[in-house]
DRENMARNU-45250 format. One line per field, with one value per residue: x, y, z of N, C-alpha, C, CB in turn; residue in one letter; chain; residue number from 0. Coordinates in steps of 0.2 Angstrom, whole numbers, plus 5000, padded with zeros to 4 digits. Atoms other than C-alpha are relative to their C-alpha. Glycine has a CB too. Layout:
<sites>
n_xx: X_...;
n_yy: Y_...;
n_zz: Z_...;
ca_xx: X_...;
ca_yy: Y_...;
ca_zz: Z_...;
c_xx: X_...;
c_yy: Y_...;
c_zz: Z_...;
cb_xx: X_...;
cb_yy: Y_...;
cb_zz: Z_...;
rest: A_...;
kette: A_...;
nr: NUM_...;
</sites>
This chain:
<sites>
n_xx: 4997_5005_4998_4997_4994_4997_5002_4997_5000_5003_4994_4995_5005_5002_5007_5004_5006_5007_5002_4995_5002_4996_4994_4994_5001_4995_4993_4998_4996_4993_4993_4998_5001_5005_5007_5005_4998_5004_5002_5004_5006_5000_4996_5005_5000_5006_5000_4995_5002_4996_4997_5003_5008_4999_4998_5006_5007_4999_5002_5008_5003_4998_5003_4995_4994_4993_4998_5007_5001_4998_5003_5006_4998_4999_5008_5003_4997_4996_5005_5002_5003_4993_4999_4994_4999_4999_4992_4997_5004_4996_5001_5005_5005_4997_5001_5008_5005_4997_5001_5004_5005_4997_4998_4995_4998_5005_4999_4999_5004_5003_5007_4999_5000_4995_4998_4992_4995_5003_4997_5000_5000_4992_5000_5003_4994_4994_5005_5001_4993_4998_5007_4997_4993_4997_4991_4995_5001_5002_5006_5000_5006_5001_5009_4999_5006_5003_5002_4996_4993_4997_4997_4993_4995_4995_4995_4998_4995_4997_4997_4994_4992_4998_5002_5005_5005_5001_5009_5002_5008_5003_5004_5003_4997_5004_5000_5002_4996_4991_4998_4994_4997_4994_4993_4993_4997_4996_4998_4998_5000_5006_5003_4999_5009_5003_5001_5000_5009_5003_5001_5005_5006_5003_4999_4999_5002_4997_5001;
n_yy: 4995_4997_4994_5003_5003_4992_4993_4994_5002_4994_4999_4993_4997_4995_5001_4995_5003_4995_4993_4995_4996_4999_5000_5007_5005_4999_5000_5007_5000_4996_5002_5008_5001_5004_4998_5004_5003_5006_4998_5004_5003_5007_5003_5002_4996_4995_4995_4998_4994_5000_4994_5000_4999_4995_4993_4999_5000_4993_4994_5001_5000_4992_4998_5003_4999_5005_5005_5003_5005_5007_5002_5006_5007_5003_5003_4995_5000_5006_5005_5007_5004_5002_5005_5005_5007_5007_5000_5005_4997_4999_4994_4997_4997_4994_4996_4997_4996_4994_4997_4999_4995_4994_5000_5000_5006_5002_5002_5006_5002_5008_5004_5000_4993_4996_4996_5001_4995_4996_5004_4992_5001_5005_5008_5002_5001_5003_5004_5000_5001_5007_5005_4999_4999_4995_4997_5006_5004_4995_5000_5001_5001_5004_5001_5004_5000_5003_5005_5006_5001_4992_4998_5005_4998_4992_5002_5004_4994_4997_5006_5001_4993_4999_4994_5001_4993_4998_5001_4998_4997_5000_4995_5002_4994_4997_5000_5008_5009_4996_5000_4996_5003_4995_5007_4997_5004_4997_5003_4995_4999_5001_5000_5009_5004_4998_5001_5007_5002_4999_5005_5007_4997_4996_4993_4995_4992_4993_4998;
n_zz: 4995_4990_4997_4991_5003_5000_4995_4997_4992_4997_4994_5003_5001_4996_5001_4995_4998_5002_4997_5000_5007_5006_4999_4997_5004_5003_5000_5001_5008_5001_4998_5004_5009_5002_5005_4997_4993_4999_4994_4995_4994_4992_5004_5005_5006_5001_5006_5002_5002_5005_5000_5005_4997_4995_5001_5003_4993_4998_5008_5002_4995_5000_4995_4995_5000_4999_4992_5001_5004_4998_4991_4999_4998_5003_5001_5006_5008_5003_5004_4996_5004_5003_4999_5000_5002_4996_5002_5004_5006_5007_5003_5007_4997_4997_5007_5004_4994_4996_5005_5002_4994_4997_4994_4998_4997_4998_4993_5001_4992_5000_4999_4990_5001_4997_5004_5000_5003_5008_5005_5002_5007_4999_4997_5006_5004_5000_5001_5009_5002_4999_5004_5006_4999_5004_4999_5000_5008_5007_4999_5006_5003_5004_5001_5001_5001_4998_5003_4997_5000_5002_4993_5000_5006_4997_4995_5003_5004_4994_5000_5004_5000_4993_4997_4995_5002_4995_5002_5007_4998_5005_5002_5009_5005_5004_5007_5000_5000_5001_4993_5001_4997_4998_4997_4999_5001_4999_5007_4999_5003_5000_5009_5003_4997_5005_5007_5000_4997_5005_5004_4999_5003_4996_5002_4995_5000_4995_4991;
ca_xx: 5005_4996_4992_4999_5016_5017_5009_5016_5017_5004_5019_5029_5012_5010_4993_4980_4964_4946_4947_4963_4962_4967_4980_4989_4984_4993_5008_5010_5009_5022_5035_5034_5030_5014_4999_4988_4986_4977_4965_4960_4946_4952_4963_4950_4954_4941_4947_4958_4962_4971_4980_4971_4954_4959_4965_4949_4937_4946_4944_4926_4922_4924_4913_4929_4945_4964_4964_4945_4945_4959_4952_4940_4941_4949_4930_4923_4936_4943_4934_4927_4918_4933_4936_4947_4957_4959_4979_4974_4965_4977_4987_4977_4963_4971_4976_4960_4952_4965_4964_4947_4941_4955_4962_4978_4980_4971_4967_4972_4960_4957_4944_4946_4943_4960_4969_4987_4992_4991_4994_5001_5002_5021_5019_5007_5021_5035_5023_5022_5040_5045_5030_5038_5057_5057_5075_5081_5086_5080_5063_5057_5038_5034_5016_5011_4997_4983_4983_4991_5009_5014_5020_5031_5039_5046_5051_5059_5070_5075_5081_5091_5101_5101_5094_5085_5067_5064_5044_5033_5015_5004_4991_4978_4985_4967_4969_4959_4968_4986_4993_5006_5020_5031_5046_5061_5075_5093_5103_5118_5113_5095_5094_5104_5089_5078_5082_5084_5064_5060_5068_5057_5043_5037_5035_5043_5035_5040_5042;
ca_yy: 4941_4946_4961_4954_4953_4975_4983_4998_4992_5001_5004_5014_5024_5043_5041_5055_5055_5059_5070_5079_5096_5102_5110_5093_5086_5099_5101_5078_5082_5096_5089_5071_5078_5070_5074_5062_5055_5037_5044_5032_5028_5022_5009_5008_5013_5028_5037_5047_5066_5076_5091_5095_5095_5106_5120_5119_5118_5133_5145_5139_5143_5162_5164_5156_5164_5153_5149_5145_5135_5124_5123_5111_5092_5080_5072_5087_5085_5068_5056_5041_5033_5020_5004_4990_4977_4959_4956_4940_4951_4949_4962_4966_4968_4981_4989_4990_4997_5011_5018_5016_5027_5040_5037_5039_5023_5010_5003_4984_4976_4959_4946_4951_4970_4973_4988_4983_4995_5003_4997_5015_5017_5013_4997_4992_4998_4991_4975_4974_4978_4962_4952_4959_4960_4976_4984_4966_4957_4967_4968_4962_4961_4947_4944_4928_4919_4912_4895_4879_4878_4896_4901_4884_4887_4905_4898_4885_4899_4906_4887_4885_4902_4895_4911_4913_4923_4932_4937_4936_4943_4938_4950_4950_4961_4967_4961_4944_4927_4940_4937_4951_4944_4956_4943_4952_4941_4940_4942_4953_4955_4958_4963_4944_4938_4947_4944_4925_4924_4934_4918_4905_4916_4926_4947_4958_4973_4991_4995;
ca_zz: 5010_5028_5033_5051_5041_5038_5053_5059_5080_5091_5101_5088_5085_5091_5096_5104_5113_5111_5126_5120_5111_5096_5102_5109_5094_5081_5092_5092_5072_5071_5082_5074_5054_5054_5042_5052_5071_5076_5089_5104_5116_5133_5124_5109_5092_5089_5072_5066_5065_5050_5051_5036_5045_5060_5050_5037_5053_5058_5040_5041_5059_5059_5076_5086_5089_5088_5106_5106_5093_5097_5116_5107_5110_5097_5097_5087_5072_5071_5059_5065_5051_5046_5040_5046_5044_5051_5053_5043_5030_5011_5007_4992_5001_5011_4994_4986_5003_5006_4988_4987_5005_5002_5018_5026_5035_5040_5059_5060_5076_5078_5081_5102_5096_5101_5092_5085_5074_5057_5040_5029_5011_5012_5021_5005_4994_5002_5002_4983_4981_4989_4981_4964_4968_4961_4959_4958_4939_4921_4920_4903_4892_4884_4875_4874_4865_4876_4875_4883_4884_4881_4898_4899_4883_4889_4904_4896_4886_4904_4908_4894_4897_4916_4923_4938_4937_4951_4945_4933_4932_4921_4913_4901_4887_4882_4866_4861_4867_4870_4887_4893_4903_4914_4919_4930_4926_4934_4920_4915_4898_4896_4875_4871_4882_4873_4856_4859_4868_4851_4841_4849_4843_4856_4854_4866_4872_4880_4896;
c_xx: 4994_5001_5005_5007_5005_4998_5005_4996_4995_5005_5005_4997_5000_4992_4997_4993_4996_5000_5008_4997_5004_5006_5008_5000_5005_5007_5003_5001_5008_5006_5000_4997_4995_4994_4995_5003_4995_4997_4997_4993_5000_5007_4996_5000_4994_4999_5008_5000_5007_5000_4998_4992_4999_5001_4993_4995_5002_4997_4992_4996_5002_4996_5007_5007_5006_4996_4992_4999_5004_4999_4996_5002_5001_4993_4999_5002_5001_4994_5000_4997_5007_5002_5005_5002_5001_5008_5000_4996_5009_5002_4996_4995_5001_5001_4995_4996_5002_5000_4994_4996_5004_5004_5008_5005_4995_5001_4999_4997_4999_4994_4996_4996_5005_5005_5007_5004_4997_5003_5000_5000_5007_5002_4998_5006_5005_4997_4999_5006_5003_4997_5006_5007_5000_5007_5005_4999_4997_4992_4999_4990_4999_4990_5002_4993_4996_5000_5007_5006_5003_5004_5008_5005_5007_5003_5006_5007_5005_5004_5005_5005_5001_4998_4994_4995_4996_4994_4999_4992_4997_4991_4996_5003_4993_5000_4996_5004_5009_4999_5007_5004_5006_5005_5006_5006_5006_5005_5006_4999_4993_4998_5002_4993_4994_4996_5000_4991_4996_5000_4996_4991_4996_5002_5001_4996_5005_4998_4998;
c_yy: 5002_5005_5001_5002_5008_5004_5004_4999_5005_5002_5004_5005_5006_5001_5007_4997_5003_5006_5005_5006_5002_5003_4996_5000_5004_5002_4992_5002_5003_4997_4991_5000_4996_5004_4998_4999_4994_5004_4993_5003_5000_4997_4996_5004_5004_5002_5002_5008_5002_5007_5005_5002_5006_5007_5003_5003_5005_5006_4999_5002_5008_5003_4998_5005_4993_4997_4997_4995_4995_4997_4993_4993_4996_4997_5003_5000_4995_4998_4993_4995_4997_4993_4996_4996_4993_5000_4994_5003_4999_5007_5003_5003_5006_5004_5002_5005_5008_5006_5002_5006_5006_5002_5000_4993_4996_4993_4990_4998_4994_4996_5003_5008_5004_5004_4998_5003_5003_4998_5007_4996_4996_4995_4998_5000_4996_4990_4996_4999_4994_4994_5000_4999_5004_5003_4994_4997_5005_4997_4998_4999_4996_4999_4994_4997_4997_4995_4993_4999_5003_5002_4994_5001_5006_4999_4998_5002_5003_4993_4998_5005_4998_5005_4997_5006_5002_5004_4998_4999_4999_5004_4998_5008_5005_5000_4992_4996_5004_5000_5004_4998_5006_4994_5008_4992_5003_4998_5008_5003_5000_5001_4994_4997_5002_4998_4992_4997_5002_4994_4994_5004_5006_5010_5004_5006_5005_5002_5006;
c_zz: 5004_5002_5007_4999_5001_5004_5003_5008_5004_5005_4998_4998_5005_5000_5005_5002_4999_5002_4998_4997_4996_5001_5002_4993_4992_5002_5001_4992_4999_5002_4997_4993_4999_4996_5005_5006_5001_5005_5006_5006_5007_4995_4992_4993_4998_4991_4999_4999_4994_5001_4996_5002_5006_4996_4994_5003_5000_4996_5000_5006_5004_5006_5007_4999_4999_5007_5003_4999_5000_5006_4999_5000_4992_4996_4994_4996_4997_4994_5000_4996_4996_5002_5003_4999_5003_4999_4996_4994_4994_4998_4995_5001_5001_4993_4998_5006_5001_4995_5000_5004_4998_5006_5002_5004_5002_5005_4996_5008_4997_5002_5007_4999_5001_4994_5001_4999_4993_4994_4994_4992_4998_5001_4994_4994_4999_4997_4993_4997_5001_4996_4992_4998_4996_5003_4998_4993_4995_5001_4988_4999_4998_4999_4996_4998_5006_5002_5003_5001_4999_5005_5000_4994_5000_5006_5000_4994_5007_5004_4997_5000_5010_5003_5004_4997_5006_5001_4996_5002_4995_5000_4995_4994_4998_4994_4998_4999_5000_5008_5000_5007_5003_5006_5005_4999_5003_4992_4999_4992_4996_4990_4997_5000_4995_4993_4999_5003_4994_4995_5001_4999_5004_4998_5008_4999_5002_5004_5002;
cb_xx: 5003_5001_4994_4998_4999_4998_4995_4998_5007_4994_5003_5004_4994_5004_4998_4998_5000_4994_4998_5007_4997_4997_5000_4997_4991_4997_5001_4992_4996_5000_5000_4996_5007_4997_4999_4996_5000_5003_4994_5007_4998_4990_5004_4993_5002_5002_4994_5002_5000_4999_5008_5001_4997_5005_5009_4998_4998_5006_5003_4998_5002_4996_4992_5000_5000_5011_5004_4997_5000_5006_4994_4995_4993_5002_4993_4999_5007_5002_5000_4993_4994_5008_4998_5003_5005_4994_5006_4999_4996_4996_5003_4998_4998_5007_5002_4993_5000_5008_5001_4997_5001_4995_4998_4998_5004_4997_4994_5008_4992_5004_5003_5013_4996_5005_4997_5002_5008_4999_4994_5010_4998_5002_4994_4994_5002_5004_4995_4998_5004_4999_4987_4999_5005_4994_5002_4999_4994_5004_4997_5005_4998_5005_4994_5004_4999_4998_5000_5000_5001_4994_4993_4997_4995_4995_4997_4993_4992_4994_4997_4998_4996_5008_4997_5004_4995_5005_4996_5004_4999_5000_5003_4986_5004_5001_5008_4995_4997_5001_5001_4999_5002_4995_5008_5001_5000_5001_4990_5006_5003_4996_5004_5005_4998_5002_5006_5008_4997_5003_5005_5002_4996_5002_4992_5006_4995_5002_5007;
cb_yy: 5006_4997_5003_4990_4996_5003_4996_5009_5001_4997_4992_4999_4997_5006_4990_5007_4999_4997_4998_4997_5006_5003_5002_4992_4998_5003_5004_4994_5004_5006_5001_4993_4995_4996_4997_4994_5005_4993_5006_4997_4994_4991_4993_5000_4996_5007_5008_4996_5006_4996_4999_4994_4993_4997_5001_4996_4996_5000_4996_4993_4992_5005_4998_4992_5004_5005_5007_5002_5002_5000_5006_5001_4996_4996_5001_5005_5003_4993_5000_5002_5004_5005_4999_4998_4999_4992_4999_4991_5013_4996_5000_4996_4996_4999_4998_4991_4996_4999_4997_4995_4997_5003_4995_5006_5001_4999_5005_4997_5005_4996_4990_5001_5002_4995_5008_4997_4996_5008_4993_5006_5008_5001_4998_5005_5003_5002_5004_5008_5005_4997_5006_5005_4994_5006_5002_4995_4993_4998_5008_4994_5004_4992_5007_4997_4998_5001_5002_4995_4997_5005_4998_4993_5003_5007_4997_4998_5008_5004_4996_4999_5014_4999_5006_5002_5000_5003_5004_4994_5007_4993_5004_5002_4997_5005_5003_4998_4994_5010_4992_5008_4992_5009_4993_5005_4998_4998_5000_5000_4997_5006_5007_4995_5005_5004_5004_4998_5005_5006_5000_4996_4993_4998_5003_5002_5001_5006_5002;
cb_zz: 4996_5008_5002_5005_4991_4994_5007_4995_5002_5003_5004_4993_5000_4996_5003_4996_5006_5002_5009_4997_5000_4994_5003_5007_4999_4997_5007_5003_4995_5005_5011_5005_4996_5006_4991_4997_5006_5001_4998_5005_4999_5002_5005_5002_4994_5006_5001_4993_5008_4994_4999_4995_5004_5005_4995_4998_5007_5000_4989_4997_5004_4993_5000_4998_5006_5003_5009_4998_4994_5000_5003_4993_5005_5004_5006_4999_4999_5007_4995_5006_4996_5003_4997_5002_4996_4996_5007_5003_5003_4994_4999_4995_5004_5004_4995_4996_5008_5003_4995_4999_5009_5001_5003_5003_5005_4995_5007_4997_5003_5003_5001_5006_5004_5003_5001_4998_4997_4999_4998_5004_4996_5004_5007_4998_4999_5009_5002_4998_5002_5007_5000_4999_4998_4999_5010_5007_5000_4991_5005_4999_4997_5003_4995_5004_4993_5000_4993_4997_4997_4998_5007_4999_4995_5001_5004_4997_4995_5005_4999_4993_4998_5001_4994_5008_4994_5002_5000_4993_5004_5000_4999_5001_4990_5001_4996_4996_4989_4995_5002_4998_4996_5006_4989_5009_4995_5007_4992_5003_4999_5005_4994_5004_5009_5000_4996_5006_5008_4998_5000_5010_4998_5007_4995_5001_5005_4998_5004;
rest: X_X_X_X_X_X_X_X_X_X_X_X_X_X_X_X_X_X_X_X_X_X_X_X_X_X_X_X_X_X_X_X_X_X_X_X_X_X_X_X_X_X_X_X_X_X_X_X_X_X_X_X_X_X_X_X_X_X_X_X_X_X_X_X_X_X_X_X_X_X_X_X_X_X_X_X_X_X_X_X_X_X_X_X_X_X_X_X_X_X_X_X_X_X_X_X_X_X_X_X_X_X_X_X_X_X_X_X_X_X_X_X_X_X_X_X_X_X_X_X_X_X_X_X_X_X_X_X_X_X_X_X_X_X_X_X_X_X_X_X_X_X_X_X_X_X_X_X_X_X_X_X_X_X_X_X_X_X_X_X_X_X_X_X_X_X_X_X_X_X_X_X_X_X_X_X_X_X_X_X_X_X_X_X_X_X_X_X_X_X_X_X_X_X_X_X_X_X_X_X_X_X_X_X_X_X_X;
kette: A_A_A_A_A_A_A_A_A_A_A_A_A_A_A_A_A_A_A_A_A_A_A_A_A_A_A_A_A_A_A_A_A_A_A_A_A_A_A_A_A_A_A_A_A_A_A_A_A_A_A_A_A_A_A_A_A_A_A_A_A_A_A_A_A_A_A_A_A_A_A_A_A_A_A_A_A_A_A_A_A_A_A_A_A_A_A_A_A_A_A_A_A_A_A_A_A_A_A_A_A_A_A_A_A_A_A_A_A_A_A_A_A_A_A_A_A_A_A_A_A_A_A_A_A_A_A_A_A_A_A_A_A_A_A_A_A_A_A_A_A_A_A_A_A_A_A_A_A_A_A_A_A_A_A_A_A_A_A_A_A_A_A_A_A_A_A_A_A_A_A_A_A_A_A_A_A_A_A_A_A_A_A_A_A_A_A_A_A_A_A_A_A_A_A_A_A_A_A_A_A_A_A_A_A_A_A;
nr: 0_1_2_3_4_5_6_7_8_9_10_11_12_13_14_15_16_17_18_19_20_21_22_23_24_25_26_27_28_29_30_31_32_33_34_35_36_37_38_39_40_41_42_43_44_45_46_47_48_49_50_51_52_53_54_55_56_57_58_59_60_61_62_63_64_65_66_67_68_69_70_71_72_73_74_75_76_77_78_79_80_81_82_83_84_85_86_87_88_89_90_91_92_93_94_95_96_97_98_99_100_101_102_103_104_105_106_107_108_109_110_111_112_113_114_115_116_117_118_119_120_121_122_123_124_125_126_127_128_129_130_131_132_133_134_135_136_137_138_139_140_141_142_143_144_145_146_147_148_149_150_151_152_153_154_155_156_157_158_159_160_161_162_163_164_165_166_167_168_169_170_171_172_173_174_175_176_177_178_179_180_181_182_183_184_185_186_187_188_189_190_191_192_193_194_195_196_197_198_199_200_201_202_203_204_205_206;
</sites>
């Protein structure tokens, strides 16, 4: 999966500017329910401001009145230091980067330098949920030992019942030479399922 696949459009984006001030910038949040805003350059992704930073700067900037202090320009609050992603960057990538900075979103610019869009925590999830078919078939645990032919065998159990399997993620259990196997299966009877993957020797888990 590609980041290029989940971008949020630069063209469905409430975007501000460096030179706006904080006034524009927390009446753009209010009226469109935003916590954050992508801020631009000209047409050049710059940063990002957060609704969160403007009212802190404020509590902490006791020599400024209201109307002063939102007089001031985008520039002085936003935050600029922020990585991005290539639209052919792997989701996962994206995952591990958006957890790791704390961030609210994260700008997607290409090879050209051109700003496309943004890639939200949401997007990632939803992202995931397809990858997984979560919501769709029983979800089931199987621990399986490590070792040649073990995967086929349990598949091999979902063949013989004709069942479709609509994931299955394989995991280290943490335990030496133990593989833990999260299958969703479509199935309208997932404890038969179950107890019949138990008889060909394998040990279910819980969910």
């Amino acid at each position: 999966m590609f980041v290029k696949n989940h971008i949020l459009d630069k063209s469905q984006l409430t975007l501000i500017s460096v030179e706006d001030n904080l006034k524009t910038a927390l009446h753009k949040m209010d009226e469109g329910n935003f916590l954050s805003l992508p801020v631009m350059e000209g047409d050049k992704f710059a940063g990002y401001i957060m609704k969160a930073d403007i009212y802190d700067g404020f509590f902490h900037n006791s020599s400024l009145d209201k109307d002063a202090y939102l007089s001031k320009s985008v520039k002085e609050v936003m935050q600029s230091d922020m990585r991005s992603l290539d639209p052919d960057d792997g989701i996962d990538k994206a995952s591990y980067a958006i957890e790791k900075l704390n961030i609210p979103f994260l700008p997607v610019i290409n090879s050209d330098g051109v700003f496309l869009g943004i890639l939200t925590h949401a997007a990632i999830f939803k992202a995931f949920s397809d990858l997984f078919h979560l919501g769709k078939g029983q979800q089931m645990i199987v621990y399986i030992f490590n070792i040649p032919g073990q995967l086929s065998r349990l598949l091999n159990v979902f063949r013989k019942e004709d069942l479709n399997v609509a994931s299955m993620v394989v995991m280290d259990a943490k335990v030496m030479g133990i593989l833990k196997v999260l299958v969703r299966v479509e199935t309208d009877d997932i404890q038969d399922l179950m107890d019949k993957v138990e008889k060909e020797g394998f040990k279910i888990g819980t969910l």
